[in-house]
C-alpha positions, 0 to 999 in steps of 0.5 A, a space after each residue: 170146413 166151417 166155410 162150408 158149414 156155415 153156407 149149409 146154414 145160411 141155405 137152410 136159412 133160405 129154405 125156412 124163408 121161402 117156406 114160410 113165405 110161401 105158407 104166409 100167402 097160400 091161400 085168400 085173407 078174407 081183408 083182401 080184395 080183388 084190385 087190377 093188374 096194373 094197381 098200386 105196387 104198395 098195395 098190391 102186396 096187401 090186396 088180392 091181384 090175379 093173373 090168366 096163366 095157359 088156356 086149356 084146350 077141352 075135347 069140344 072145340 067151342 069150350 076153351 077155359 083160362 086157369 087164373 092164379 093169384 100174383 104172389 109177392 116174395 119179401 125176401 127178393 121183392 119180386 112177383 110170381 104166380 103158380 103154374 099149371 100142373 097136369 096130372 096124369 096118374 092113369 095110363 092103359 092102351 090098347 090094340 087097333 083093328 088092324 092087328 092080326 093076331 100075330 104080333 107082326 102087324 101090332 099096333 098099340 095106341 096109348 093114352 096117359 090121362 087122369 082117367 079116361 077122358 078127362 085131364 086134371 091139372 092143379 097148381 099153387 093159389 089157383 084162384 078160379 077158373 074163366 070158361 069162354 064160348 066160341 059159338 056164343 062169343 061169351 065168357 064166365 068164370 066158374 066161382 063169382 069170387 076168388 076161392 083156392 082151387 084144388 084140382 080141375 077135371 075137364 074133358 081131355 083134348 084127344 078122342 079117348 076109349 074106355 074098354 075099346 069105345 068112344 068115350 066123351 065127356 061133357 062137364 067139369 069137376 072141381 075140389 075147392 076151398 071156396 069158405 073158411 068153415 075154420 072161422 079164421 078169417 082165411 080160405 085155405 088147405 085147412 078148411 073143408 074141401 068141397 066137389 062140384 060139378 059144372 055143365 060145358 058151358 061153366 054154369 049150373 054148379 052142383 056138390 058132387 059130395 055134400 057139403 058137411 063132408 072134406 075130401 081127401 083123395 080119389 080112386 077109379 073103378 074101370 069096369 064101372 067107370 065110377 070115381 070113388 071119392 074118399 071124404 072126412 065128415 065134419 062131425 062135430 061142425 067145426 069147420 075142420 078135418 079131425 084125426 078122430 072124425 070118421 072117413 065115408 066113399 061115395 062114388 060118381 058115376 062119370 058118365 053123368 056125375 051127380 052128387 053121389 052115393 055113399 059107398 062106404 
């Protein structure tokens, strides 16, 4: 029994380890720069280095874009590492084609599970920027000209999608990130202000979808609408922070053509 006891600690240990490693590294120190893959190991544990991680395939076959995810550095094991992309995929409907008859026999349903409708979402630890590149154009840009911690990447969904038994098609981006240190701690992470931009398809003309003195939080979709409801604390007292007491406000989107939105609530 104290064999096993004493295991049980030393595994909590290893947790508490890894935890506060990773809490440690999560997010960009405003000392750190951007050097290449192939740098000096010694001060690669000091300086911002990333790496392309999966492309993504989006519903307009000349746009393809590449995740790019800083190399984190693990103390306890002496080994580098990077986050992966995670697809996420909270809606899901179907629907019945043209060729059910009205019996059941011949029913055939086709079914879609994106975030919503035509448009895939994906996230993943110490994403650093996202890389858009042009099949037509032969061209290439990254969405933010330096590194920030992005949150979340919405971009048109692969498969031909629907909303209400039509076509439906997306031709923009959308981003949450923390792109600043509002908090003035001289770190970008979870604990400043989380910011909302639209892009174009080709990764250009970036815009705040919810102003800037506000953090998002969460979401919701409005089907009938094809609205996106974005729930946002105010920075009211302009520290850079998101406060218990500071008030929530909605604004919603009109995802048909997103621009910054409308308050709601």
């Amino acid at each position: 029994m104290r064999i096993i006891f004493i295991s049980l600690i030393f595994l909590s240990f290893l947790s508490s380890c890894n935890k506060n490693d990773l809490k440690k590294q999560n997010g960009i120190s405003l000392d750190q720069i951007e050097s290449e893959e192939n740098g000096n190991p010694t001060q690669a544990k000091k300086e911002l280095r990333t790496r392309p991680s999966n492309i993504l395939l989006t519903g307009n076959s000349d746009h393809r874009l590449v995740t790019v995810y800083k190399i984190n550095y693990n103390t306890r094991t002496e080994a580098y590492y990077t986050g992966t992309n995670n697809f996420l995929r909270d809606y899901s409907y179907s629907y019945d084609d043209d060729s059910y008859d009205g019996y059941g026999s011949n029913r055939r349903v086709k079914k879609y599970q994106f975030f919503m409708p035509g448009i895939e979402a994906v996230a993943g630890y110490n994403m650093m920027n996202v890389s858009h590149y042009d099949f037509k154009t032969k061209e290439k840009n990254n969405f933010f000209e330096k590194p920030v911690l992005v949150n979340t990447l919405y971009y048109p969904c692969l498969e031909q999608d629907s909303l209400q038994g039509q076509p439906i098609n997306r031709d923009y981006y959308m981003v949450s990130v923390y792109d600043e240190d509002t908090n003035q701690d001289s770190l970008i992470n979870r604990n400043d202000l989380r910011r909302f931009y639209h892009f174009d398809l080709d990764g250009s003309n970036q815009s705040p979808l919810v102003p800037l003195n506000y953090s998002v939080m969460s979401s919701e979709y409005d089907a009938e609408n094809d609205v996106m409801y974005v729930f946002a604390k105010l920075d009211e007292n302009t520290n850079g922070k998101r406060e218990e007491e500071e008030p929530i406000h909605i604004f919603w989107l009109a995802l048909k053509a997103p621009k910054i939105g409308e308050r709601l609530y």
